[in-house]
PyMOL commands that place a pseudoatom at each C-alpha (Angstrom):
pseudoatom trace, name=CA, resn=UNK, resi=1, chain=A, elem=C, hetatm=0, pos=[30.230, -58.684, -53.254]
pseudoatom trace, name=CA, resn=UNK, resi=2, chain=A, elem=C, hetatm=0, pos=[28.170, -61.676, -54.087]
pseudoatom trace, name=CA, resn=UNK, resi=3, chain=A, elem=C, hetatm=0, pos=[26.252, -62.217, -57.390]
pseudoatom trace, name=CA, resn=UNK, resi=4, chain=A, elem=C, hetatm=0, pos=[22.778, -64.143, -56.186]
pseudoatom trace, name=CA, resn=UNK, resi=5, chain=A, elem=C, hetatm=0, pos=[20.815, -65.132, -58.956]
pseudoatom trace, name=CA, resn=UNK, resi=6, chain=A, elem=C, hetatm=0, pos=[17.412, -66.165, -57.746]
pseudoatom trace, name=CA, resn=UNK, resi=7, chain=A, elem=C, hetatm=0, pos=[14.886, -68.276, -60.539]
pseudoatom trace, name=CA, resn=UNK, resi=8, chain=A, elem=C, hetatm=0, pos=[10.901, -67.860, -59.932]
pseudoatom trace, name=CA, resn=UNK, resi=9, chain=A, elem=C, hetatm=0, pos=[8.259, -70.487, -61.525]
pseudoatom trace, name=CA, resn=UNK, resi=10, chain=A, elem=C, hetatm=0, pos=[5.193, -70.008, -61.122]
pseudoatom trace, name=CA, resn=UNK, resi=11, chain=A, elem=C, hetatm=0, pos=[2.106, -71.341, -62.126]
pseudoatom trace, name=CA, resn=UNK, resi=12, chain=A, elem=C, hetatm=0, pos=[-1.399, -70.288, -62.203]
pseudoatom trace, name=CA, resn=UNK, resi=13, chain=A, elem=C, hetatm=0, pos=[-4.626, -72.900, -62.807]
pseudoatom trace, name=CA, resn=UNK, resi=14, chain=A, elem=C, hetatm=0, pos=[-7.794, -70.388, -63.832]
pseudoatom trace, name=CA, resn=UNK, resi=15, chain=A, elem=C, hetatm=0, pos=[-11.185, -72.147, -63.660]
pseudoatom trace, name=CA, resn=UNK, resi=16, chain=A, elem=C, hetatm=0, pos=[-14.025, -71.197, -65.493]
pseudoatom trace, name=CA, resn=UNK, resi=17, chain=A, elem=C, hetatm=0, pos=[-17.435, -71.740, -64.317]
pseudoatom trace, name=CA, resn=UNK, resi=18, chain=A, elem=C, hetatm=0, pos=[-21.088, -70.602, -65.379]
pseudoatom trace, name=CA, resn=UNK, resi=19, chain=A, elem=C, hetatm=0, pos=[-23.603, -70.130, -62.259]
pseudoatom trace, name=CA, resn=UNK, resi=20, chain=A, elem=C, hetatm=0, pos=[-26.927, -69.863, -62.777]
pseudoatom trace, name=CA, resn=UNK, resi=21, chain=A, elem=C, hetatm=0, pos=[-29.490, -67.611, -60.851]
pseudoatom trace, name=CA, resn=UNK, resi=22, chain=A, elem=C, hetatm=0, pos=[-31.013, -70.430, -59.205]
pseudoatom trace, name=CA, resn=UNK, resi=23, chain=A, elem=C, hetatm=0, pos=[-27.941, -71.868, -57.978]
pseudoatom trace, name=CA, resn=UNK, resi=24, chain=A, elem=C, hetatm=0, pos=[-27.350, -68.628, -55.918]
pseudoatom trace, name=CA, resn=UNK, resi=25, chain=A, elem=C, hetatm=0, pos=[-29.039, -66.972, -52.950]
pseudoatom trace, name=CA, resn=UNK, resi=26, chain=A, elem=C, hetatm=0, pos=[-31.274, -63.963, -54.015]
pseudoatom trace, name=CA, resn=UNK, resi=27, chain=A, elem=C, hetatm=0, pos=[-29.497, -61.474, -51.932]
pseudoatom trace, name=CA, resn=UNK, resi=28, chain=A, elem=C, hetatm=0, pos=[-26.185, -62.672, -53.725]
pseudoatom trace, name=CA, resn=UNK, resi=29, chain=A, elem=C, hetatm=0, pos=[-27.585, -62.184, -56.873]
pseudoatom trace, name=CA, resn=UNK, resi=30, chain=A, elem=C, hetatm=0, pos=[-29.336, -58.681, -56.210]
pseudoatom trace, name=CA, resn=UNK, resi=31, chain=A, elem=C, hetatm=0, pos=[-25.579, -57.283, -54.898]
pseudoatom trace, name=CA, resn=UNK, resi=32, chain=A, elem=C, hetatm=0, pos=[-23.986, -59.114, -57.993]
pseudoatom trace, name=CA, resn=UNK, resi=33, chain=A, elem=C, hetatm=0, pos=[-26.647, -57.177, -60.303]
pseudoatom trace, name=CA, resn=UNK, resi=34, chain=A, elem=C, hetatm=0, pos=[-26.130, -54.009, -58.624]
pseudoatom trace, name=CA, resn=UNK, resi=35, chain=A, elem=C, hetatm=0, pos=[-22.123, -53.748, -58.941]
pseudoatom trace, name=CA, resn=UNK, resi=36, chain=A, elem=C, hetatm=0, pos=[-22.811, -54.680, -62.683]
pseudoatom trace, name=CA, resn=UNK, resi=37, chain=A, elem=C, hetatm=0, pos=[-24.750, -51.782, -63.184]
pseudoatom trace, name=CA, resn=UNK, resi=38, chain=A, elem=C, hetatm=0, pos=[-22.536, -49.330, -60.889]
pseudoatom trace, name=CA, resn=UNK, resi=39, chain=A, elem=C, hetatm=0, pos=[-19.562, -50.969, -63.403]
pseudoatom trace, name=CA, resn=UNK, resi=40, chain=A, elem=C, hetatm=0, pos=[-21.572, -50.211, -66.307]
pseudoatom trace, name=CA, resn=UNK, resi=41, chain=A, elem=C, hetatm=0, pos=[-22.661, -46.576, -65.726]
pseudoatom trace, name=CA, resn=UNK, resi=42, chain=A, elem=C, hetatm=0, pos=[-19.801, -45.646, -64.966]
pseudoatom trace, name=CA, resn=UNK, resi=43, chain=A, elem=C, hetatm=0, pos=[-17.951, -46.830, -68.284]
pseudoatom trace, name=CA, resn=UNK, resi=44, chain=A, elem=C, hetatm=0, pos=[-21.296, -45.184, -69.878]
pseudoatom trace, name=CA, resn=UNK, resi=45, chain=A, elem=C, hetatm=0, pos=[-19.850, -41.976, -68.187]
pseudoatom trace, name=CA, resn=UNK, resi=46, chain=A, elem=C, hetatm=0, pos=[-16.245, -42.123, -69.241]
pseudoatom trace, name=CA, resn=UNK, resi=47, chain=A, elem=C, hetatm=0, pos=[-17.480, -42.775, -72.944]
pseudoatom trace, name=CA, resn=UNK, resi=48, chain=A, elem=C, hetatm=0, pos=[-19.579, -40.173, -73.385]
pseudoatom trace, name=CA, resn=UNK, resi=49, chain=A, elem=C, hetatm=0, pos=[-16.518, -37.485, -71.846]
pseudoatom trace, name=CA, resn=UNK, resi=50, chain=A, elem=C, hetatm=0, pos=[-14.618, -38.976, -74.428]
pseudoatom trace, name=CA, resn=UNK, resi=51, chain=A, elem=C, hetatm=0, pos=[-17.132, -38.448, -77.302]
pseudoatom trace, name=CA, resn=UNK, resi=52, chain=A, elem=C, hetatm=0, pos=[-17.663, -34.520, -75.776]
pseudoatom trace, name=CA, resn=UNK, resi=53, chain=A, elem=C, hetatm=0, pos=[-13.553, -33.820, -75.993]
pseudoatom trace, name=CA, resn=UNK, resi=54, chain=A, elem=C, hetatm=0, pos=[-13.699, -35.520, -79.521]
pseudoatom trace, name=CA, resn=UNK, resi=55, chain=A, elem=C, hetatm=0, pos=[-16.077, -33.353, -80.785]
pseudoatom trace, name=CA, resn=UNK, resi=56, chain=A, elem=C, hetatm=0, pos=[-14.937, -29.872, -79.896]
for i in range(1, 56): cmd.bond("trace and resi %d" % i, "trace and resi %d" % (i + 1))
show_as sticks, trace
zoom trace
């Protein structure tokens, strides 16, 4: 049986760039500001489970 060896490189370039609020559309923005806040509560609610189980 033969032995294949195979060798992957790979690279990855990561940009980083600040927009502002006036450099996007409203409606962007709003949806943006929304999934922030679903993202948020829900780490809210997974803390204070944890703090509940820690306690009793």
């Amino acid at each position: 049986m033969p032995i294949v060896i195979k060798e992957i490189h790979v690279s990855t370039v990561v940009e980083k760039k600040v927009i502002l609020p006036e450099e996007i559309s409203e409606r962007t923005y709003e949806r943006l500001k929304q999934k922030v806040v679903e993202e948020l509560s829900e780490h809210g609610a997974g803390i204070r489970a944890e703090r509940r189980k820690k306690e009793r």
